[in-house]
C-alpha positions as CSV (number, residue, x, y, z in Angstrom):
1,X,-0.2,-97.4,35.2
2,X,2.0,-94.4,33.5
3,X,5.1,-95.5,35.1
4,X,4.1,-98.9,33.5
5,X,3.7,-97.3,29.9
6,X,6.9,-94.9,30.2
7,X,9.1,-98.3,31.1
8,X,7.5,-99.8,28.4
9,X,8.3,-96.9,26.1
10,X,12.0,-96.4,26.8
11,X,12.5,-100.4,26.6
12,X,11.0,-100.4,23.0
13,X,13.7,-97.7,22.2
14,X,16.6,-100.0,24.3
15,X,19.2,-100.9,22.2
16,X,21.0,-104.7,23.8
17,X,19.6,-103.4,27.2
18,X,20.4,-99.8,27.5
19,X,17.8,-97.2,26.3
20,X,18.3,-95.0,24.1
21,X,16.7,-92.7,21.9
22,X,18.2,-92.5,18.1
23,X,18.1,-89.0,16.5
24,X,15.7,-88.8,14.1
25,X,17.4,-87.9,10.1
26,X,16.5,-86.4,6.8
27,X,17.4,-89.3,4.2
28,X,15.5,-86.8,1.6
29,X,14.8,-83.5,0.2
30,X,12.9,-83.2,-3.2
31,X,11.3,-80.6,-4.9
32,X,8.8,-79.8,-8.1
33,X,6.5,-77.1,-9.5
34,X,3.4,-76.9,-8.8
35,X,0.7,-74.4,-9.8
36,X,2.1,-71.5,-11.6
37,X,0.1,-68.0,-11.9
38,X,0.1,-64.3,-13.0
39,X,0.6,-63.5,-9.2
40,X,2.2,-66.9,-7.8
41,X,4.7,-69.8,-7.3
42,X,3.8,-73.2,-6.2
43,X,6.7,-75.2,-5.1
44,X,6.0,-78.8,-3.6
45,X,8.5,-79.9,-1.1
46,X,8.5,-83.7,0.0
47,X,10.8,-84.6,2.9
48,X,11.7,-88.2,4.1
49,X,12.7,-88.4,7.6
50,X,13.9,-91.9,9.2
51,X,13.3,-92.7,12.4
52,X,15.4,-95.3,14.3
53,X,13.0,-95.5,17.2
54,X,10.4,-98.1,17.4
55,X,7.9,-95.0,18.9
56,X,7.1,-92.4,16.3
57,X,8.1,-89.4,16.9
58,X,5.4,-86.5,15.9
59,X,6.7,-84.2,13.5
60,X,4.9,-80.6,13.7
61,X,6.3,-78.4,11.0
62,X,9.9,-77.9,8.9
63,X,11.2,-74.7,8.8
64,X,12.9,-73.9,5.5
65,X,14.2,-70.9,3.3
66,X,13.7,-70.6,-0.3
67,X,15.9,-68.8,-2.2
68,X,15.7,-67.8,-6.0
69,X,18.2,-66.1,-8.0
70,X,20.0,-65.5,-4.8
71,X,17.2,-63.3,-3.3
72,X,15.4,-65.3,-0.2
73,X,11.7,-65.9,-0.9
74,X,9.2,-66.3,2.1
């Protein structure tokens, strides 16, 4: 039964017969204030990722750097 589902999986990712797996892309990045205090900064980050596959792909976390008047944040 699993080799079953893994044939499955890499044929719904074949491209005119071979499989492959497409890497995964940022299309885009956009950013806007949120909450603003005494003692912080909210900035809201929303990221749009395509994926050519026809499995999705779990994504656990970005990793990022903020910098603000040329001093890194974070």
């Amino acid at each position: 039964m699993t080799i079953l589902l893994v044939s499955v999986l890499f044929m719904g990712c074949a491209q005119e017969g071979k499989p492959t797996i497409g890497k995964p892309e940022v299309r885009e990045i956009s950013h806007e204030w949120g909450k603003v205090t005494t003692s912080t900064t909210e900035i809201i980050t929303k990221v749009v990722v395509y994926n050519p596959n026809l499995v999705p792909i779990p994504l656990k976390d970005i990793l990022t750097e903020i910098y603000m008047n040329n001093v890194k944040n974070g």
